[in-house]
N, C-alpha and C positions, 0 to 999 in steps of 0.2 A: 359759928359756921366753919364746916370743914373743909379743905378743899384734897376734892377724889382725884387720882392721876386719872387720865385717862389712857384706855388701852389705844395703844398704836397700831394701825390697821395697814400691814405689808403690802403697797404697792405692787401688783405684777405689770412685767411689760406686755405688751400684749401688739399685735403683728397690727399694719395698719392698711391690711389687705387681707381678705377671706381666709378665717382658720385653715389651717390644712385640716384634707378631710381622710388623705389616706398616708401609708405609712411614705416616708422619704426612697427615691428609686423605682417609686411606681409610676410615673409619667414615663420614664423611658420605657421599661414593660409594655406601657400602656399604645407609646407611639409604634413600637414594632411591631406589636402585635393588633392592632386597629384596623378596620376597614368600613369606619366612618368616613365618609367624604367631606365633613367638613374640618376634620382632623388633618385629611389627604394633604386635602389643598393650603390647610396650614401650613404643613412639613413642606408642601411644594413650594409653598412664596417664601417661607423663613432661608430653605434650601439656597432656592435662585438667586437674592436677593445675597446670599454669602459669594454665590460665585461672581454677582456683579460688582462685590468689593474683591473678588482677586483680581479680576478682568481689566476693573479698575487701575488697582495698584500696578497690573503689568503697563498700562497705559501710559500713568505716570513715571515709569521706568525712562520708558521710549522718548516720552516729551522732554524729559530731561537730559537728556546724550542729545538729542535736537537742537537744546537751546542754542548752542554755539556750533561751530565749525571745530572740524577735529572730533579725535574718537575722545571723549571725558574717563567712563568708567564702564564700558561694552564691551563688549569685542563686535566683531562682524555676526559669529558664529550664535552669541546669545541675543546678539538683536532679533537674528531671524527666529531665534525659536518663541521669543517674546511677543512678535507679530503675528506669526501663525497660532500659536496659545490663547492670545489676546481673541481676535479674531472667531476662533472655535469656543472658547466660554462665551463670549456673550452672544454670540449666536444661537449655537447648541445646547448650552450649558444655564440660562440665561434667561434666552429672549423666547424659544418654544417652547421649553418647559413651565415659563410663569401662566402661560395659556391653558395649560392643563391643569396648573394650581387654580387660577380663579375661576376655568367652566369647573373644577372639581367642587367649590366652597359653592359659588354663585346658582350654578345654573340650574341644581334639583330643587331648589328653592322657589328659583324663579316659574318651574312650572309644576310647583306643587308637590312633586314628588317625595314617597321618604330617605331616599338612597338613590342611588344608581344602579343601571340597570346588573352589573355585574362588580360587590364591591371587595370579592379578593381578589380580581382578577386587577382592579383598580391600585390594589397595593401594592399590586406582584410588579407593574408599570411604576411607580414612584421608586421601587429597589432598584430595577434595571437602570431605571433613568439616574440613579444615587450612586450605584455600583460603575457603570458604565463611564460615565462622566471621573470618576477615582482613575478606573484604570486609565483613561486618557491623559489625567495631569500629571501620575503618574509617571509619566518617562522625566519628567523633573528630577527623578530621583535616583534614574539608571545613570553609568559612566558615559555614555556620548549624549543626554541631556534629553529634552524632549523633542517631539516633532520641526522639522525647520523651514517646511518647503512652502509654506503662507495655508491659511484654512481651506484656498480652494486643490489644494491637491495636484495644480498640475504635472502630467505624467511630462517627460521623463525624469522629475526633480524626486518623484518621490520609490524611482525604482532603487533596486538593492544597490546598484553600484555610486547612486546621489546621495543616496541616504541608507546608511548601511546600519541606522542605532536603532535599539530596540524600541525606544521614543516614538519611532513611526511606527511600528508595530502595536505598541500599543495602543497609539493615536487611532491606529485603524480601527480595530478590535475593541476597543471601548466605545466609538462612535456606533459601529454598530449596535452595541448593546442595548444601547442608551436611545437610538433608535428605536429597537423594537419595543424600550417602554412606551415610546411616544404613540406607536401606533396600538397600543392595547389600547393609552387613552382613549384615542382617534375613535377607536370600534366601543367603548364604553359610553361616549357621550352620543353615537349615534343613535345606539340601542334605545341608553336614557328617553331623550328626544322624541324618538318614535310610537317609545310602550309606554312611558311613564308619565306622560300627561294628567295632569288634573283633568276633572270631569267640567267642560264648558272651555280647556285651554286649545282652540283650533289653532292651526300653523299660525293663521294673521291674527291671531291676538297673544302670541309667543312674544319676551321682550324682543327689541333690535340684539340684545347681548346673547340671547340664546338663538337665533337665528343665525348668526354669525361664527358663535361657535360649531355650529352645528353646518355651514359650509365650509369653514376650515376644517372639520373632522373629515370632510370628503376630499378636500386640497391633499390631506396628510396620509391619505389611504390609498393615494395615485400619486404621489411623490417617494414618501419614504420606503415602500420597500426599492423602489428604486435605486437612492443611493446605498439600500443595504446592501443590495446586489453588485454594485458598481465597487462599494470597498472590499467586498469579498472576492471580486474579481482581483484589485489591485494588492490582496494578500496573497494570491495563489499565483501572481504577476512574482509579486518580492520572493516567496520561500519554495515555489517549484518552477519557476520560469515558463510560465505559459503563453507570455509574448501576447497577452489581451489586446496590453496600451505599447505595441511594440513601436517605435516611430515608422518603423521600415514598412510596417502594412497600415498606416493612417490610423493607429491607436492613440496617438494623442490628440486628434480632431475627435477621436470615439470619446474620449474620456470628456474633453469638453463640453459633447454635447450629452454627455450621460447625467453630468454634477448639474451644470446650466437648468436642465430640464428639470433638475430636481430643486437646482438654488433660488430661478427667479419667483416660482410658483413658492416656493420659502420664505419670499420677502412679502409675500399677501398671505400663507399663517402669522406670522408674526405684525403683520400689522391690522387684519380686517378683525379680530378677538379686541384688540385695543382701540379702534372705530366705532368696536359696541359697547366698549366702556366709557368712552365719553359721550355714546350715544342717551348712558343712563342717566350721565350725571348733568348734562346742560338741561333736560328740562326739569329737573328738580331747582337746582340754582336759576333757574328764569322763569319758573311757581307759570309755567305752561304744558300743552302735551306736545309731544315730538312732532314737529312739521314738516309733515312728507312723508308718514311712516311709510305705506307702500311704496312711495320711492327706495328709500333706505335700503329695503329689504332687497328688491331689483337691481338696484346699486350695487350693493353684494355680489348678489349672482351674477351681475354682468364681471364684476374683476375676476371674482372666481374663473368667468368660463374665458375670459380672456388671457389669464395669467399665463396658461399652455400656450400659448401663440406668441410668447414674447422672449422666450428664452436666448436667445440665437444675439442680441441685441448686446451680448457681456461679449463678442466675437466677432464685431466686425472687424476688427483688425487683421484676422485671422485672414479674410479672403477667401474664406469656403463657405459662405453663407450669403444669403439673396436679402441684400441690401433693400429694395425700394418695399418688400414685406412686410419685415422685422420692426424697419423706421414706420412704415402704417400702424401696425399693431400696435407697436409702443406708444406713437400718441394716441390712437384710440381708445387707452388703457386711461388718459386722464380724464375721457368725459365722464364715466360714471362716477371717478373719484370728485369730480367738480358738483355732481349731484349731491355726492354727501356735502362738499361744502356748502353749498346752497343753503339744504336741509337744516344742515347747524349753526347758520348765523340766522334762518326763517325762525328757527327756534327761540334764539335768541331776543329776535327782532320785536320792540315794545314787550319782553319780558320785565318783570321786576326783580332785573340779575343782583343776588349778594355775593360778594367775591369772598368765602369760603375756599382754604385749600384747597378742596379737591375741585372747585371751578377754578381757582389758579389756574392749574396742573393742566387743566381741559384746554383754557387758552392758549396756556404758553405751547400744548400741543399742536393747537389748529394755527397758531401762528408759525413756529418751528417746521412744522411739515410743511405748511406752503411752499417757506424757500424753497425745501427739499425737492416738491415734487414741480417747481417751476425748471431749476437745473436739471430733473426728471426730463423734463420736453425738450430743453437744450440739446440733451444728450443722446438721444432719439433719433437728431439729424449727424448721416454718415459722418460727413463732415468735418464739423464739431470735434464727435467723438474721436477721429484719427489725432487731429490736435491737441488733447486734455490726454486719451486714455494712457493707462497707468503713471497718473501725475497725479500729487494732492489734492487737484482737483475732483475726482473720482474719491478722494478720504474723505474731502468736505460733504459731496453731494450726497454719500450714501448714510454718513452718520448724520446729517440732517432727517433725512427718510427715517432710518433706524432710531436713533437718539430721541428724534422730534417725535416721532409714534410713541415707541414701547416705554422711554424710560419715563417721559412725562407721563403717558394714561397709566404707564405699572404705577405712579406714585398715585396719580388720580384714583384709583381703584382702591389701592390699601387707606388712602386718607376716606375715602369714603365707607367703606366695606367696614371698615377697622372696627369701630361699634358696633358691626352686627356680628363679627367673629368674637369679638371678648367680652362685652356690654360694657365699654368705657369708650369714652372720647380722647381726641389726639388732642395735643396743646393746640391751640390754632396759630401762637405768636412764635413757639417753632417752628410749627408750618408754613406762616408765611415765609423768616426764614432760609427755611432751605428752599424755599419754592425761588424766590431772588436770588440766593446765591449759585442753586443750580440754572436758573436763565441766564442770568451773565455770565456766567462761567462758561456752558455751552457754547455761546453767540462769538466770546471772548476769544476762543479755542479753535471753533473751525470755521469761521466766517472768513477771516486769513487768509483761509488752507486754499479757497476759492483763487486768490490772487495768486497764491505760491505755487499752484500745479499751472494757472494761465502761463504766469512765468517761466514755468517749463520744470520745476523740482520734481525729479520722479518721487513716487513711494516707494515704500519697505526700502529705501536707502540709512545705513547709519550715521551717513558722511556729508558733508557739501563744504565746498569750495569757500575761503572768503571772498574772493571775488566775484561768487555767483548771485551776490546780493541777496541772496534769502534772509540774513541772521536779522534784521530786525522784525519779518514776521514770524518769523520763529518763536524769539523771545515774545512776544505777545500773545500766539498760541501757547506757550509754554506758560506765561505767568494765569491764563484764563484755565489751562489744564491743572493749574492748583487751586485754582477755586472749587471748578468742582468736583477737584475733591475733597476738598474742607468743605462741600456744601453738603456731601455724606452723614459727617459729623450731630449735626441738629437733628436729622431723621432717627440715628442711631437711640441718640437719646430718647428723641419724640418715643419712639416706640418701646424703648424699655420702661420710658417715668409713667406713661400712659397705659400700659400692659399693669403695670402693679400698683397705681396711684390717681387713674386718671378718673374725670367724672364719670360717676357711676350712672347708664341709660337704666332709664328707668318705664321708657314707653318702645314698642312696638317701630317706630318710627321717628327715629333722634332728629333730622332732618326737618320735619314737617311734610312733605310735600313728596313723598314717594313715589313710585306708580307701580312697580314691579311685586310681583307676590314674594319677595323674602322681606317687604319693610308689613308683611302683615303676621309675622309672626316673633316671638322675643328675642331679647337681645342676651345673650347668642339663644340659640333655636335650640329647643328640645332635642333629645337623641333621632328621632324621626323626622323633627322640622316641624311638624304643626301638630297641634291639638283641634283645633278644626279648620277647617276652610272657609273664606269667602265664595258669595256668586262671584264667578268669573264670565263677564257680560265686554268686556272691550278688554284691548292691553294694556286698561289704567285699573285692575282691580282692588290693590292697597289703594289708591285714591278715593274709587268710590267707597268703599270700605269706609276710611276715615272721614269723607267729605260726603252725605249720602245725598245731602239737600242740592250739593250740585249734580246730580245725575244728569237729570231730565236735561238742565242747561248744557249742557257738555255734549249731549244726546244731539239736540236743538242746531249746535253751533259747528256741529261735524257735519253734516250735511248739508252743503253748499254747493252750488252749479249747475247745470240743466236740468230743467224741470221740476227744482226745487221750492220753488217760490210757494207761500202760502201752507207748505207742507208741514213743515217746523215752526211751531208759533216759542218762542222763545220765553223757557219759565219766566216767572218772577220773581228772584232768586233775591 
């Protein structure tokens, strides 16, 4: 018996994620040249979510020179530009662009649609909002530094003789840019909305999510050209002296009430789009349907139409504004917010909630915002407000509001969305996480800030006394301001190990329990988004879709109250 060598057979390495299919540098091609909206709104959250890590790190800056008394490693001159920066990214830069990233991905989805109503005009708003945004951080890099006069501009800090560097020129002039992408979105998602309906999607069977984007797109189309006008005023103010915002003819009560009118109706974009993200996600995680839709949607429309009626309320200190109004308005502004709470703990209420990430996210929001919009009511009486305003109390109560909306439901959004944009799952034990480290960290940070502005610590200060007894909450916001930003960290990952290695969706509906028409199509969705459609008969039609045996019961169990009796006999399911 012989013995044959045998032939050795060359291992190849081979990629442990999808062959590539085209040549290397054609994804970049690919992204400028697209006007795919579920690309868009890619580019638009990947975008944001970089500017929330500079917004970040200037944050981090600030809380750092805070920690003690005495100037550390600042000056005066880059503090302020670090707080007006800070401020404008995640505002601008941040918080109403990621609304235009997730109605871009989400919302043709949601009603069927194969695109948006207009989708170069859609990319042409992703450049401006990408370009615009450049030019503004941009004075970071001229010789007298960037903008320094705080995000909201007031005149006369930001005329030629306050601020003479090009920093604020360009600060101006980029916001506007950046601007008018927002409002291309604005007119794209209306259009969408209006024409592009699937056949059987009436208004009241539209998600809460597309609802809500779709009265934010009208908040933004009576807001923003407004401040576009207002900075283009305050440019023709700086380099031909036209004495808009002169103080001598009441131009700095003009300016206030020009930003105001535009800022507070700002703070319901940026938060009624992330109301309908966790409107998506509690009754998937609570395997019920949304309790109180028609409220919901009413709730909207009343913040919406109240929002114009509260602006004046950032100004009573001012003394040119009708106090016993403003205080009306603003607490009237919580009942229909208190409607949605309602709705999302009914929702909840004998659900069979699994706490998944993006239900984390949803909580730690609906708890986060309470605070928020309880010291909302505080702040509402005259009062109050003359003793708190421009004190950390005013940094607490608004990044509660801010914080506790956008950046939990932004994270709620992409933990959930994530498998329908890539067809892979997120780690869920990194996402719990960051989901804990950014709640403590947050609560850590400005829960504080409450006590330190009562105490009297003004804001945008670089300095304080040791005798004015702040440093111990200081340092405690300061050690909770590095959590989260080491709570960054897990997300970063989550999303790159999960983008190239994560479980691969393999059904229609990673979840289970969907309700909105993007979980009835694949994971990610064809170039048009569906190959065919469901009936669309309520605004649960991926549920009926997947679950057909419960129709009739779901039919049966919606119709409850006067004169209902005997009319619905209830399947037997």
């Amino acid at each position: 018996m012989t013995a044959v060598d045998q032939p050795t057979t060359r291992v190849e390495a081979e990629r442990p994620y999808p062959a590539r299919r085209q040549p290397k540098g054609s994804f970049i091609y690919k992204i400028i040249t697209t006007t795919d909206h579920k690309l868009i709104g890619q580019m638009y959250i990947a975008t944001c979510i970089a500017f929330f890590l500079v917004g970040g790190l200037m944050a981090l800056l600030m809380r750092a020179e805070l920690t003690a008394p005495g100037m550390q490693f600042l000056s005066n001159e880059q503090f302020n530009q670090l707080f007006t920066m800070h401020g404008t990214v995640m505002l601008l830069m941040y918080a109403t662009p990621i609304v235009i990233g997730f109605a871009n991905f989400v919302l043709p989805l949601q009603i069927g649609a194969p695109d948006v109503a207009f989708p170069r005009l859609n990319a042409l708003g992703y450049w401006l909002f990408l370009f615009g945004n450049l030019v503004a951080l941009g004075g970071f890099l001229t010789p007298g530094g960037a903008a320094d006069f705080g995000w909201t501009a007031y005149t006369p800090l930001t005329d030629a003789v306050h601020a003479p560097g090009l920093g604020a020129d360009l600060w101006i002039m980029g916001l506007g840019a950046a601007g008018l992408g927002t409002i291309l979105g604005a007119v794209n998602m209306i259009t969408t909305v209006v024409c592009l309906r699937a056949p059987g999607m009436t208004m009241f069977r539209m998600p809460i999510f597309t609802w809500n984007i779709l009265v934010t797109s009208v908040i933004i189309l009576l807001i923003f050209p407004l401040l576009t006008a207002a900075l283009m005023g305050l440019e023709v103010d700086r380099q031909f002296g036209a004495h808009l915002y002169d103080p001598a003819n009441g131009g700095v009560i003009l300016w206030q009430h020009l930003f105001w009118f535009f800022g507070h109706p700002e703070v319901y974009v940026i938060a009624i789009p992330f109301f309908g993200i966790v409107s998506e996600v509690f009754p998937v995680f609570s395997r019920k349907p949304t309790f109180g839709y028609s409220g919901l949607v009413y709730a909207t429309l009343a913040i919406a139409a109240l929002s114009v009626a509260v602006w004046a309320h950032h100004m009573y200190v001012t003394g040119s504004v009708l106090l016993p109004f403003f205080s009306f308005m603003t607490m009237m502004i919580a009942i229909p917010t208190g409607v949605k709470f309602f709705n999302w703990i009914g929702t909840m209420w004998k659900g069979r909630i699994t706490f998944e990430t993006p239900m984390l996210f949803a909580i730690g929001f609906i708890v986060t915002f309470l605070f928020g919009g309880l010291t909302g009511v505080m702040m509402a009486s005259p009062p109050i407000d003359f003793h708190i305003s421009d004190t950390y109390f005013i940094v607490a109560h608004f990044h509660y509001v801010l914080f506790g909306t956008i950046v939990f439901a932004t994270f709620s959004g992409i933990y959930f969305w994530f498998p329908k944009m890539t067809g892979r799952m997120m780690d869920e034990t990194l996402g719990k996480w960051h989901f804990w480290l950014t709640f403590i960290g947050f609560h850590l940070t400005f829960l504080v800030q409450h006590w330190l502005g009562n105490e009297g610590m003004p804001r945008r200060y670089a300095d304080y006394l040791p005798s004015d007894g702040f440093t111990e909450l200081n340092v405690v916001s300061s050690i909770g301001a590095l959590v989260l930003g080491l709570s960054t960290l897990p997300f970063v990952w989550n999303v790159f190990k999960s983008y190239r290695y994560g479980e691969v969706v393999t059904v229609d509906d990673p979840w289970g329990f969907g309700n909105a028409l993007e979980w009835a199509t694949s994971c990610p969705p064809p170039r048009h988004n569906f190959t065919e459609l469901p009936r669309i008969r309520s605004e649960r039609p991926a549920f009926e879709l997947h679950y057909p045996h419960m129709v009739e019961r779901m039919r049966s169990e919606a119709h409850v109250g006067w004169g209902s009796e005997g009319k619905h006999e209830p399947a037997n399911v």
